[in-house]
N, C-alpha and C positions, 0 to 999 in steps of 0.2 A: 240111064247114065248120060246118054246125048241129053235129051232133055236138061240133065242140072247142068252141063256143061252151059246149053244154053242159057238158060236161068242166069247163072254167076257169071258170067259175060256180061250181057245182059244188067246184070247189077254195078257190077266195074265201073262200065260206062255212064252209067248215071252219077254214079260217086264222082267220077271225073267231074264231069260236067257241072255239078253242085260244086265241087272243091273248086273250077275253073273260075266260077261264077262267083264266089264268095272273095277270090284273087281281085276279079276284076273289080269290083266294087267297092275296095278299100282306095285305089288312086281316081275314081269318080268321087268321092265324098270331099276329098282335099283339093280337087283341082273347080270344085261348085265354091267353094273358099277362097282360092291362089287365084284362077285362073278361069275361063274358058277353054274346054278341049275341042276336038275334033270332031269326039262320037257327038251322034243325038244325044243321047244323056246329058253328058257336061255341058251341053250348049244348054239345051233347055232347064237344066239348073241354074247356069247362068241368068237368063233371064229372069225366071221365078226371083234370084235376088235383085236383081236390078234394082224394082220397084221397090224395096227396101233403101237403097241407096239412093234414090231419089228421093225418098221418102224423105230422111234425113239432109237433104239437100234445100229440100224448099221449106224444113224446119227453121236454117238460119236466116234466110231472110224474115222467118216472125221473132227472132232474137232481137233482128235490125228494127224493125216497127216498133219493138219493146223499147230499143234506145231512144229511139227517135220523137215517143210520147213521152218518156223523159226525159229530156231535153226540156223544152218547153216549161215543166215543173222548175225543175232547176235555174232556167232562166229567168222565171216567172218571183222564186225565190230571191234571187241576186241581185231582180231587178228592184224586188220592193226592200232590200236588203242594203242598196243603194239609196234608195230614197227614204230611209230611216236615217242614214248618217248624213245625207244633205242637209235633212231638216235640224239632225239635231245641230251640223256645223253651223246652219245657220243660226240657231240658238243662240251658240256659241258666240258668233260672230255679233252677236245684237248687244250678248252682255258686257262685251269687251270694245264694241264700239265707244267713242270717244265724246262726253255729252259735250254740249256747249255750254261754255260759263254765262254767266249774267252779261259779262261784258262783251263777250262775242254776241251775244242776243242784243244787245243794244248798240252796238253796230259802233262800241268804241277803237276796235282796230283801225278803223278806216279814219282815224285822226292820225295826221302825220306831225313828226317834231323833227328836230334839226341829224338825230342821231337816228335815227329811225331804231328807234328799242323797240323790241318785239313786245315790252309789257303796255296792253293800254292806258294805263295811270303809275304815272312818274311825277315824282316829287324831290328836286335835290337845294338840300339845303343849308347853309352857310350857321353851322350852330351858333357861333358866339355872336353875328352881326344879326341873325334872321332873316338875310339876307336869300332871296330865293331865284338861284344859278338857274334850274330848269324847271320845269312845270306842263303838266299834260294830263288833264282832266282832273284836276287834284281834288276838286269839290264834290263830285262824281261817290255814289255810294254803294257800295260791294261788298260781298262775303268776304272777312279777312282771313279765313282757314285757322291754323295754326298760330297766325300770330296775335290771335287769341290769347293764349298763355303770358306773353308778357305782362298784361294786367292781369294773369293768375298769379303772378310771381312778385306783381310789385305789390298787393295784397295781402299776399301770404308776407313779405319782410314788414311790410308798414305794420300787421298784428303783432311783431314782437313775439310770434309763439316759439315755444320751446323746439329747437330743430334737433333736438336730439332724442325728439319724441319718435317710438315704436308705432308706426300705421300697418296692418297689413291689408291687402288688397283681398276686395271681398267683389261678387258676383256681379254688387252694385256698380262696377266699374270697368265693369266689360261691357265695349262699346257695340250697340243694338242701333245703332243709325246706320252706322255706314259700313259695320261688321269689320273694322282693320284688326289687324294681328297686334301679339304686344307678348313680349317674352316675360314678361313681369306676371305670371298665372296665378290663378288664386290662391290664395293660402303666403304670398313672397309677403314678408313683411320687412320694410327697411325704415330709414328714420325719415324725418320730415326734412331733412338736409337733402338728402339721396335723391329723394325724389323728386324735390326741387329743382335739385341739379340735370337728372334724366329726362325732366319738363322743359326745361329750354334748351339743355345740349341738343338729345337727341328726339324732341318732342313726342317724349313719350304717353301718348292718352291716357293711360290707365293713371297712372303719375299726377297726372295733373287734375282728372277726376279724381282720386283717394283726397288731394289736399284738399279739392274746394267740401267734396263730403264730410271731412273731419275737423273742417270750419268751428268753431265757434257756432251754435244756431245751426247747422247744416247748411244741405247745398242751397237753399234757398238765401240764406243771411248770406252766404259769398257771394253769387250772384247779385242782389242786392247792391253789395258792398261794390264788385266788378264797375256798376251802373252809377254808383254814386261816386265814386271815384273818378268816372270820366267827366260827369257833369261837373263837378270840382275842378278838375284841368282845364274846363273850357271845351270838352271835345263835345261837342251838342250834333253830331249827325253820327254819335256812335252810339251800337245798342248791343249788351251781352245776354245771352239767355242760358249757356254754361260755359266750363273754365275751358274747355280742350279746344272750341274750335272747327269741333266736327259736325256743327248744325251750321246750314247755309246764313242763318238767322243771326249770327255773330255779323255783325257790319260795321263800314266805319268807311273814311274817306284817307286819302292820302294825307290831307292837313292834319287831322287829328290823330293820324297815328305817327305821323313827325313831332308832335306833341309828345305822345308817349315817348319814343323812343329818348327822347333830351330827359322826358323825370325819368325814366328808369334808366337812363346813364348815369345817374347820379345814384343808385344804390350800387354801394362793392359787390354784395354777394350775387347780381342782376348782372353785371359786367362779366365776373369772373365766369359764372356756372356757364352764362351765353357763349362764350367764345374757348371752354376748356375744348380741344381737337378730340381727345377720346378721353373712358375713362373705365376701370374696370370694378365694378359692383360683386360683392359676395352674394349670391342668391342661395340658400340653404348650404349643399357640399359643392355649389359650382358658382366659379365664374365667370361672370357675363363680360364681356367686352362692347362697349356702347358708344359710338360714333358723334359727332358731330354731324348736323344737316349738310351743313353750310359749308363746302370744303375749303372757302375761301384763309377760312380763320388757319389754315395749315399751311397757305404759301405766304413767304417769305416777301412776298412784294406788296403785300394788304399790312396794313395797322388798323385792326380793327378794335373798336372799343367793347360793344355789344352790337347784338345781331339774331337775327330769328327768323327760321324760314315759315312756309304755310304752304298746305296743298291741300283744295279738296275740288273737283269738278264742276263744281258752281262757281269758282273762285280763280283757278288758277292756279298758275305758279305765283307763289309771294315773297317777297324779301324786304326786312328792311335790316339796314345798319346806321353804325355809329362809325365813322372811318376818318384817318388822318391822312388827307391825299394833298399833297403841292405846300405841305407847311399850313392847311387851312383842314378845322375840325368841320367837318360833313355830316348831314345827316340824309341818307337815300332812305326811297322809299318806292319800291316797283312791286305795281298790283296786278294781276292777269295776264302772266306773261304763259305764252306758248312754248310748249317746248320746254325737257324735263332740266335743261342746263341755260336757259335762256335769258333766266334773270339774275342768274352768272353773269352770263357775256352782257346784257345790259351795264351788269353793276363796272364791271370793265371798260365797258365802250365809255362812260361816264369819268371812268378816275384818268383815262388816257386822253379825252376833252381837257378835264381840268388841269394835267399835267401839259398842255401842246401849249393850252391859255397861258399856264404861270411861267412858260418860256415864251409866250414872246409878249410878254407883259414889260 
């Protein structure tokens, strides 16, 4: 009986001790977590995680290396990313550069006249006497651009053809030299009045190619005709190779296109179409609204008779007119003038000359 006494004593105790022990060892496992304790244990758990914690400490500085060898890439990206749009702005910049004309190549700017006009070949002249007020390089021979078209247009009236004939504008008439825009799209068919009209108003190419295309003979007989026309008038330093204008190869000199302008002041429908301000065209279900070049013909203080501009980059700005300035019929004529308004203000500087002259005449 002592004996079991002993025994189950003996057992108790041990039970405690396991039960004491399993106590203690649930706030050791939390505090190797939380904290650092006091006992050896949680200290040296602590530790054991430490190097875990480190571990993941000097993980993110190889995050930062990670960044920092991409960098580089992306720099590397940007920078040639950058020099793909340099080259192409330069591109850009090359096609939209400004060429020189014939006459800036032949160094006709640097001729001075009394009014100092920006255009290098001026021609003003006295229609009814032929009398010639100003003059500056007038023999001189250059791209005349657009004002081409007047000899499309005196042409087309002197053939007598039907103007109330149906053209429509075919592929052949879209411009492949110089690639300009034209609202007039394939398939527009209008009469041979219209077009006429849209050929000197608003210089419209497709326009003035349909008419010489649907020539009589084709483009070849009108061009012909363009060339034998001028030889007829006397203009011997001018040469046409088609109606619009837009080959550098249409040329001519100040004198002989002061020539033209006096015959083709003398056809009505050459006077009228040239100087109507706007005008509005039926193009299939829409209406086009179509301009005058020449803004001139809209103020109130010009009497112009006929007139026609010209622009092409070989050439210039171009103008000539038919104009009544000081009670005297004028015939101007400015070729390569700089500047998209310049042979404006020429044509200005000119009638305000003639006007300062007939006062104190």
């Amino acid at each position: 009986m002592g004996n079991a006494k002993v025994f189950w004593g003996r057992l108790v105790r041990a039970a405690s001790v396991v039960v004491l022990g399993a106590a203690l060892a649930v706030p050791v496992a939390h505090a190797g977590k939380a904290n650092t304790g006091k006992s050896g244990k949680p200290a040296a758990t602590a530790a054991k995680k430490a190097p875990a914690k480190k571990t993941v400490a000097k993980a993110a500085p190889a995050r930062k290396v990670g960044a920092r060898k991409a960098a580089p890439v992306r720099s590397s990206k940007t920078a040639a990313a950058r020099k793909k749009t340099a080259a192409k702005a330069a591109v850009a910049a090359a096609a939209v550069a400004p060429r020189l004309s014939f006459g800036q190549l032949a160094g006709l700017h640097q001729v001075h006249d009394p009014l100092a006009l920006e255009s290098s070949v001026a021609l003003v002249m006295d229609q009814d006497t032929k009398e010639v007020l100003l003059s500056k390089n007038e023999q001189v021979v250059l791209p005349i651009a657009s004002i081409s078209k007047l000899m499309t247009g005196l042409v087309v009236a002197n053939a007598q053809l039907p103007m109330d004939e149906l053209i429509t504008i075919t592929q052949a008439d879209v411009d492949t030299v110089k690639r300009s825009s034209s609202r007039l799209q394939v398939g527009t068919t209008l009469s041979r009045r219209e077009l006429l009209h849209l050929a000197l108003m608003s210089s419209e190419n497709r326009a003035a190619h349909a008419l010489g295309r649907t020539y009589p003979g084709g483009m070849d007989a009108f061009v012909e005709q363009m060339n034998f026309k001028a030889k007829l008038l006397g203009m011997t330093a001018t040469r046409f190779v088609e109606p619009t204008g837009l080959s550098s190869s249409n040329q001519s000199s100040a004198r002989d296109l002061a020539t033209l302008v006096n015959v083709a002041h003398a056809e009505p429908l050459l006077r009228s179409f040239s100087t109507w301000p706007s005008a509005e065209v039926e193009v299939g279900k829409r209406t086009l609204q179509f301009n005058n070049t020449n803004r001139l013909v809209k103020s109130d203080d010009w009497e112009i008779g006929l007139q026609k501009t010209g622009y092409i980059s070989e050439a210039g700005r171009c103008l000539v007119m038919q104009a009544e300035v000081a009670g005297r019929n004028l015939i101007m004529v400015f070729l390569d003038s700089v500047g998209k308004y310049s042979r404006l203000g020429d044509a200005q500087r000119v009638r305000q000359w003639i006007e300062a002259g007939a006062d104190h005449s």
